[in-house]
N, C-alpha and C positions, 0 to 999 in steps of 0.2 A: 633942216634937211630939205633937198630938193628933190621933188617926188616928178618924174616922166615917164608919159605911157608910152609904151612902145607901141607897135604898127598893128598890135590885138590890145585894144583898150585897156583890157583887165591884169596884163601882165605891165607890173612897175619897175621904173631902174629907181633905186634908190640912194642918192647920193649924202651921201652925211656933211655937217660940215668939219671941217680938217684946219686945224690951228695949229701954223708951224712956224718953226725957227730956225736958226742956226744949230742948235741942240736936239732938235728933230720933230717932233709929230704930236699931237693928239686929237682926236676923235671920241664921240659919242659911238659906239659900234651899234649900239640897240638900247631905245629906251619905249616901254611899252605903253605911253603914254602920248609922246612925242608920235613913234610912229600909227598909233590911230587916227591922232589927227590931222596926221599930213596927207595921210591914205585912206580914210573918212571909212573904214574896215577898223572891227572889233575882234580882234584873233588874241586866242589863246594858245600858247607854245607850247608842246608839252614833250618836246624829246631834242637834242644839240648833237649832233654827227658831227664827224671829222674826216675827210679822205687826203688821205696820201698818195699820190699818182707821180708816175714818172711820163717826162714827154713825148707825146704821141699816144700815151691811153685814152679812149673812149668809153664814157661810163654812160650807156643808157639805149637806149630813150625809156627810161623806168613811171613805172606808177601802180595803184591797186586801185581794183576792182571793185573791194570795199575798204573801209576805214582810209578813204582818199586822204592824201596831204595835199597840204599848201606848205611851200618853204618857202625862207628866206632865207637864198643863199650868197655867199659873198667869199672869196681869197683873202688870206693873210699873207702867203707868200707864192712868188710865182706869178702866171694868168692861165686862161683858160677863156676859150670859145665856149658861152653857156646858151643853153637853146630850151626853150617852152614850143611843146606843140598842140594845138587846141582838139582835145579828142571827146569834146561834148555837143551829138551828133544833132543836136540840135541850135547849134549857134550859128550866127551868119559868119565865125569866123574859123567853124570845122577845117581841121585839117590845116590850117595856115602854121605858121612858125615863127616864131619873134628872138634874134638873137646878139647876144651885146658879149664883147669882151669885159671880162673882169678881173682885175689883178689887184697886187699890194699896193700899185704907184695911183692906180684911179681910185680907190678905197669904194667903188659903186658894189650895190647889192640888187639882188633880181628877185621880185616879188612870183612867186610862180603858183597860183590857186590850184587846188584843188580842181581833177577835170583836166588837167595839163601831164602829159608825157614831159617828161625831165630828162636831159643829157648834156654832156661836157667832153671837149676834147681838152687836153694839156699843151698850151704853146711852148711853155717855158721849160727849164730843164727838169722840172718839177714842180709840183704845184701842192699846197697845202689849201684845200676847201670846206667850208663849213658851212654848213645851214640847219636851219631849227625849223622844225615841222609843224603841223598841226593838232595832227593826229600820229600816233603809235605805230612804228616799221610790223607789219604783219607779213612775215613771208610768203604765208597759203596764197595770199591776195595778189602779189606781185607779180605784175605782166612788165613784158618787154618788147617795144617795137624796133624790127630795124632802124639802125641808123642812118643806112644809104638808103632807104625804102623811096622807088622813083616817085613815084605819087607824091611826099611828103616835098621832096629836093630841095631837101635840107644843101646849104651851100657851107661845109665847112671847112675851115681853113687847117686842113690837113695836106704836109709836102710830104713827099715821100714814099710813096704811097698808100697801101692800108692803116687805121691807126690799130695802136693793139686793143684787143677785146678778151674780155672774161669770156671762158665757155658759154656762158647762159648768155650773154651779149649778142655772141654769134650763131646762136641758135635762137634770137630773137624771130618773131613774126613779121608779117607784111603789118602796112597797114589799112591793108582791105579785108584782110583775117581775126584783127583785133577785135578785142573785147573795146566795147570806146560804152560813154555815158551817155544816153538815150535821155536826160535831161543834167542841166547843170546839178551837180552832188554839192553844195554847199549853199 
């Protein structure tokens, strides 16, 4: 696999390698061995999510408070604009945002640690998304930053214009009101 940092060091694209033919495709999606030492991180998994979205949904910019996760997320079908935001108020890369297309055709994964707001928009006519965490979904914990929050300016590639949002989405927070990590949690 080919492991690239994006423009926040800590957040990785992770590319597998893809053996193809005439008869189609196969990949390694995850192997927990391979990726520790591509990504020199010793992470253990312990939950696999699945979303289903239609195009123009916006899921996020989500995280908690406590029992932080780290994902690794990646499409099976579809893409999706995916975005990390560094919300650990003490790094020199606070506040910055690191964001990569991912779909079924590029087969790339996005490492997103713990200490990072998480969100996605849907390019395609729908998008099927997966990633596996680090730690356990604990609702009590879970915060939500604006997605259009200026401060953050996020640049993404939404036509049309609003994308659609869950109630909690759009009653998300600034991100000068946020709860953010006062040291890196991991």
């Amino acid at each position: 696999m080919k492991v690239t940092p994006t423009a926040i060091p800590e957040v990785l694209i992770i590319e597998p390698k893809v053996f193809g033919d005439a008869r189609g495709s196969f990949f390694e999606s995850f192997n927990q061995k391979a990726f520790n030492h591509a990504t020199g991180l010793n992470l253990n998994f312990v939950q696999d999510n699945h979303s289903r979205s239609a195009k123009g949904v916006l899921r996020g910019l989500h995280y908690q408070v406590c029992q932080p996760q780290g994902k690794l997320v990646r499409v099976v079908r579809g893409a999706v604009f995916d975005v990390a935001v560094d919300i650990r108020k003490g790094s020199s890369t606070f506040g910055r945002w690191a964001g990569v297309e991912l779909s079924e055709d590029n087969c790339k994964q996005l490492w997103v640690p713990s200490g990072f707001a998480h969100g996605f928009v849907v390019l395609s006519d729908s998008a099927d998304f997966l990633y596996k965490t680090t730690d356990y979904y604990a609702p009590e914990y879970e915060r939500c930053i604006n997605w259009n929050d200026p401060d953050l300016a996020i640049r993404w590639p939404i036509q049309d214009g609003r994308p659609s949002l869950s109630a909690k989405d759009a009653a998300a927070r600034s991100f000068a009101e946020a709860e953010v990590f006062d040291r890196d949690p991991y």
